[in-house]
DSSP file (Angstrom, degrees, kcal/mol; ACC not computed):
  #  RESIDUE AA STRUCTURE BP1 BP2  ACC     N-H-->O    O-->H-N    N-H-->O    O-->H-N    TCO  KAPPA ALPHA  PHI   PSI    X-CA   Y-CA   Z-CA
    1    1 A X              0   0    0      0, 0.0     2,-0.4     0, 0.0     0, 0.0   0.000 360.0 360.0 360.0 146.4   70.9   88.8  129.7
    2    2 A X        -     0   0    0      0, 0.0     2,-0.3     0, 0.0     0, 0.0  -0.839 360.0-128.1-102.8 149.9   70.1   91.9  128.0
    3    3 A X        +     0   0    0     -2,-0.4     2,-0.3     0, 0.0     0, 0.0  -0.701  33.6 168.9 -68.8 123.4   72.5   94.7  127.2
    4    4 A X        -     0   0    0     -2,-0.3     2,-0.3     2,-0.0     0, 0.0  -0.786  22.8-143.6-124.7 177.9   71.2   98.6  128.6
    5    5 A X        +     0   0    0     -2,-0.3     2,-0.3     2,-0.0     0, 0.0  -0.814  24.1 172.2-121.6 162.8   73.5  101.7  128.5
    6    6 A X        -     0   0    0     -2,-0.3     2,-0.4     2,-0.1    -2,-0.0  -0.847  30.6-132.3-157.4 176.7   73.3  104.2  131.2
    7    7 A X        -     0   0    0     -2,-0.3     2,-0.3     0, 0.0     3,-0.0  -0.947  26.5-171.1-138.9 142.6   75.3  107.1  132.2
    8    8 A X        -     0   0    0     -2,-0.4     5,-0.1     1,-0.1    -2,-0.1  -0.974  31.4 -88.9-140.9 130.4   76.2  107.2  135.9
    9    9 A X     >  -     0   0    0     -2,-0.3     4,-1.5     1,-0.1    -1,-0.1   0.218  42.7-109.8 -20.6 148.9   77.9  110.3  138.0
   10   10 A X  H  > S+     0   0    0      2,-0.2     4,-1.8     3,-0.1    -1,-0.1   0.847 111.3  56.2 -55.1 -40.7   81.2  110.2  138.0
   11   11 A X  H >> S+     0   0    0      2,-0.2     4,-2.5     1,-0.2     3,-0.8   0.954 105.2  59.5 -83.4 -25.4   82.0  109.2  142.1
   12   12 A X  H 3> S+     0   0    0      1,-0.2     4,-3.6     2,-0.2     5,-0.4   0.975 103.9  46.8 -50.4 -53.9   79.7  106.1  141.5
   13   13 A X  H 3X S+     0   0    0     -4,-1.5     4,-0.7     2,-0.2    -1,-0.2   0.816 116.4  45.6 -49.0 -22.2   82.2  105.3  138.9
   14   14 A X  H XX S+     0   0    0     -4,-1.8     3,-2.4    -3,-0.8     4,-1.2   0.936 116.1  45.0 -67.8 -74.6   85.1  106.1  141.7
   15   15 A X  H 3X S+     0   0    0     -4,-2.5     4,-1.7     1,-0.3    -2,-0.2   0.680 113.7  52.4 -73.3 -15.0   83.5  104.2  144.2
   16   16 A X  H 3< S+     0   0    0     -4,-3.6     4,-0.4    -5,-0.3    -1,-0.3   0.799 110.6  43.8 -57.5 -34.7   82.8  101.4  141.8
   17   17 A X  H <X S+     0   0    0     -3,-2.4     4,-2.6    -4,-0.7    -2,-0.2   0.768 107.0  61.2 -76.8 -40.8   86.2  101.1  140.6
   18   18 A X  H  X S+     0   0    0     -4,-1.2     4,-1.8     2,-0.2     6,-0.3   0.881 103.9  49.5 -51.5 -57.0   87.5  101.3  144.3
   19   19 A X  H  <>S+     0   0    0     -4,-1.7     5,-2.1    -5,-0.2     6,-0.7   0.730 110.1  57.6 -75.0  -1.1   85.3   97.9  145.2
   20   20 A X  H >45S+     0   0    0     -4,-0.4     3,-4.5     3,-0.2     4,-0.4   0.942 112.2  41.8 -82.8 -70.0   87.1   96.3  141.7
   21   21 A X  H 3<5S+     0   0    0     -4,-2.6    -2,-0.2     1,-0.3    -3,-0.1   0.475 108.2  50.9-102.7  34.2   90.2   96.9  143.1
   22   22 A X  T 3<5S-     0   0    0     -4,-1.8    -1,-0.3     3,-0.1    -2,-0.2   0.142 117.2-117.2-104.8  16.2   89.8   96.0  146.3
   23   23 A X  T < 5S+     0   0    0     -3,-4.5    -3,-0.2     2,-0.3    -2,-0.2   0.691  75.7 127.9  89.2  10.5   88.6   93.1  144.8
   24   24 A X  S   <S+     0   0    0     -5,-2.1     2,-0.3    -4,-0.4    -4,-0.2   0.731  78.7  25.5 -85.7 -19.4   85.0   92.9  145.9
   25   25 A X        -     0   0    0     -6,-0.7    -1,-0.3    -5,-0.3    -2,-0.3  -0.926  69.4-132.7-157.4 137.2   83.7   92.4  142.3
   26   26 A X  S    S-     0   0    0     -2,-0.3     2,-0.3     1,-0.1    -6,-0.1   0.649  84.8 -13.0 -59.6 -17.4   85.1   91.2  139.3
   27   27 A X     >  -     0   0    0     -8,-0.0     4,-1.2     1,-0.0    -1,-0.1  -0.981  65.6-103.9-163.0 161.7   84.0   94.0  137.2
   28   28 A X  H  > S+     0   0    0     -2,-0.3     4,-0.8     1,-0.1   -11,-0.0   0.608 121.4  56.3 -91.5  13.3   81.8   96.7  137.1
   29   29 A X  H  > S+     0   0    0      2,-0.2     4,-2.9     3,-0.1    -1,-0.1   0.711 111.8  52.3 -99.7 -42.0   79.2   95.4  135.1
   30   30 A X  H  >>S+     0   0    0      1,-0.2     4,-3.0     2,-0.2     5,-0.5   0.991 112.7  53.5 -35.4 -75.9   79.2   92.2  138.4
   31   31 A X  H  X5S+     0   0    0     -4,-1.2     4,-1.2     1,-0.2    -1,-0.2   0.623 103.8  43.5  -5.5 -82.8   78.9   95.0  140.4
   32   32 A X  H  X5S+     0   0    0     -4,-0.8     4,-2.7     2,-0.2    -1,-0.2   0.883 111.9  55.5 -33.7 -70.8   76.0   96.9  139.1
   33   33 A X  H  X5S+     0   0    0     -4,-2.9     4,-1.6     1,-0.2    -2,-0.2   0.889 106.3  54.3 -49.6 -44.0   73.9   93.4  138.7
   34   34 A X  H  X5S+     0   0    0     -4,-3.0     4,-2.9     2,-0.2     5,-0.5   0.874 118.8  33.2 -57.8 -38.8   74.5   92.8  142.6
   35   35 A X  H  X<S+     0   0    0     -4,-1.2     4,-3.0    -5,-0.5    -2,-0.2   0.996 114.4  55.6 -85.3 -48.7   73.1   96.3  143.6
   36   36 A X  H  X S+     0   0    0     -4,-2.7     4,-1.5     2,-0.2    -1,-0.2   0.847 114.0  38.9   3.0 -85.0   71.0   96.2  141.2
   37   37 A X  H  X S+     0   0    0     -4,-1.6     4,-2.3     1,-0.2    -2,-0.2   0.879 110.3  58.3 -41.7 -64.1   69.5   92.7  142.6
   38   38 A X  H  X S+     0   0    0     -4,-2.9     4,-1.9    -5,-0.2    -1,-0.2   0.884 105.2  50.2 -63.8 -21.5   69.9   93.7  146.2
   39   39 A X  H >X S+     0   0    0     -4,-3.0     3,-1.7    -5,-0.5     4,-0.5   0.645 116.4  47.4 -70.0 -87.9   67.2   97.1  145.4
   40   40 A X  H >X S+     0   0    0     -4,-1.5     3,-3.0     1,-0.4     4,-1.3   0.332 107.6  52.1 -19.5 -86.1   64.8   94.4  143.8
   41   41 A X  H 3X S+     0   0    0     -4,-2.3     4,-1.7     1,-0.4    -1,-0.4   0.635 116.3  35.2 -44.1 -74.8   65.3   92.5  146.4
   42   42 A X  H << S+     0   0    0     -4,-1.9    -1,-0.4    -3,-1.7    -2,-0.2   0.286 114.2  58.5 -52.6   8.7   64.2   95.5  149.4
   43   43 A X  H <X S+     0   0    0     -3,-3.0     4,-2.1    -4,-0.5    -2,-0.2   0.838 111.8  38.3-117.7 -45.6   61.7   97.0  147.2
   44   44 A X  H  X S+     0   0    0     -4,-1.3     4,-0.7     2,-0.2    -2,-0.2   0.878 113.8  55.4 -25.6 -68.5   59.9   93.6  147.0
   45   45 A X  H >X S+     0   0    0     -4,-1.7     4,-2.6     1,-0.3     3,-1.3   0.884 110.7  44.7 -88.6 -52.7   60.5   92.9  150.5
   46   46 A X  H 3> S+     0   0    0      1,-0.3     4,-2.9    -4,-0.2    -1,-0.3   0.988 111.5  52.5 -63.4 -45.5   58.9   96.2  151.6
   47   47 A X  H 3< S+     0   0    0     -4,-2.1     4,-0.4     1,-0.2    -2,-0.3   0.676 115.7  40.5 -52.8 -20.3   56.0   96.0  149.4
   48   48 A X  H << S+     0   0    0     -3,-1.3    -1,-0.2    -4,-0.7    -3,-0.2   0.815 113.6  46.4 -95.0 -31.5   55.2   92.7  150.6
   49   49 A X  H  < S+     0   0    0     -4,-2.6    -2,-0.2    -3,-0.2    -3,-0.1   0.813 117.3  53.6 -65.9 -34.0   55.9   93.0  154.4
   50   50 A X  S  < S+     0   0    0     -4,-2.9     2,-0.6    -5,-0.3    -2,-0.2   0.818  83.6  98.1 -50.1 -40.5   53.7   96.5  153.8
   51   51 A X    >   -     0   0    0     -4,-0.4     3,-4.6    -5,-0.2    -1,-0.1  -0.550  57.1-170.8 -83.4  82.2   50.9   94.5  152.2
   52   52 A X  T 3  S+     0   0    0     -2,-0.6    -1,-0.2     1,-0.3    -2,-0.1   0.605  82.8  60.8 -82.4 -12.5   48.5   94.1  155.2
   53   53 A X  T 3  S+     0   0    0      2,-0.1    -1,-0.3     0, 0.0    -2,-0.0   0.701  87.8  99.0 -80.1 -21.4   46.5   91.5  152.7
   54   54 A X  S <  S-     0   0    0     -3,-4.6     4,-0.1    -6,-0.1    -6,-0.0  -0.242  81.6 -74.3-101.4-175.5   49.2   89.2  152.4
   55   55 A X        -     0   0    0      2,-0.1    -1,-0.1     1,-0.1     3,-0.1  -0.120  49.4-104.3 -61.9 140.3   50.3   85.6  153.9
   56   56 A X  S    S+     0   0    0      1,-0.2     2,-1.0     2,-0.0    -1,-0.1   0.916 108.9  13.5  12.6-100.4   51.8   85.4  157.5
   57   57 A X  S    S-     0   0    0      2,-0.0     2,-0.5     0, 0.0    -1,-0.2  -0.677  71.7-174.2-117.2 134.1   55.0   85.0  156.0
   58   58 A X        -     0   0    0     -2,-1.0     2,-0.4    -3,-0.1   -10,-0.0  -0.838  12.4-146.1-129.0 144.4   56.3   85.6  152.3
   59   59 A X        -     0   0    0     -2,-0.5     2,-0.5     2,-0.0    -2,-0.0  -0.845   3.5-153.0-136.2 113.4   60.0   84.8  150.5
   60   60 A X        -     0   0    0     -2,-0.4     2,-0.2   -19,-0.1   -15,-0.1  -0.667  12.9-171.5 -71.2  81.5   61.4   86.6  148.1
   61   61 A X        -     0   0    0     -2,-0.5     2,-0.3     1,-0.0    -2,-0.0  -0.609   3.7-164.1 -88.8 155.5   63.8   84.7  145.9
   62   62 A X        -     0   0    0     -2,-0.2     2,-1.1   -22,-0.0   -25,-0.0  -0.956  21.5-121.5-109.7  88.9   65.8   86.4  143.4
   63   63 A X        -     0   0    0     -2,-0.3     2,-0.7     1,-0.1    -2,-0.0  -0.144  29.7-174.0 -67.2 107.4   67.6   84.5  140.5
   64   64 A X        -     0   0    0     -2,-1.1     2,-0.3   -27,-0.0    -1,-0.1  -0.621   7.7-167.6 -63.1  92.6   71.2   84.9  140.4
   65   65 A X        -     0   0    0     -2,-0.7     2,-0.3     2,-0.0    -2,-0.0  -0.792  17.3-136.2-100.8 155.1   73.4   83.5  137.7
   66   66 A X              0   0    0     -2,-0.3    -1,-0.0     1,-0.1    -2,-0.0  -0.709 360.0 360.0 -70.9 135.4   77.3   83.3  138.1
   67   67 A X              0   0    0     -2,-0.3    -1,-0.1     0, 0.0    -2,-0.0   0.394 360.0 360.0 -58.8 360.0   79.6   84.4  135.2
């Protein structure tokens, strides 16, 4: 994995901090990579369902590693 920096609004950082301790994510760095993953994941998916060229039917894997 690579390290980035980012600066993020403050209420993402509330509402992030809110799904840590309600337990939904171990961390906020988990966090981030799951949303993160899941845009990839729809922005692929539209571009490919969009794609009037392409096969019948297409699947979009996404590698996931656990910490």
């Amino acid at each position: 994995m690579k390290l980035i920096t980012l600066y993020i609004p403050e209420p993402y950082l509330k509402a992030l901090d809110r799904l840590i301790n309600e337990r939904y994510y171990p961390n906020r760095a988990e966090a981030i990579r799951v949303a993160i993953r899941d845009l990839l994941s729809m922005e692929v998916w539209e571009r490919i369902s969009g794609d009037q060229t392409s096969q019948q039917s297409s699947t979009v894997y996404v590698e996931q590693k656990s910490s």
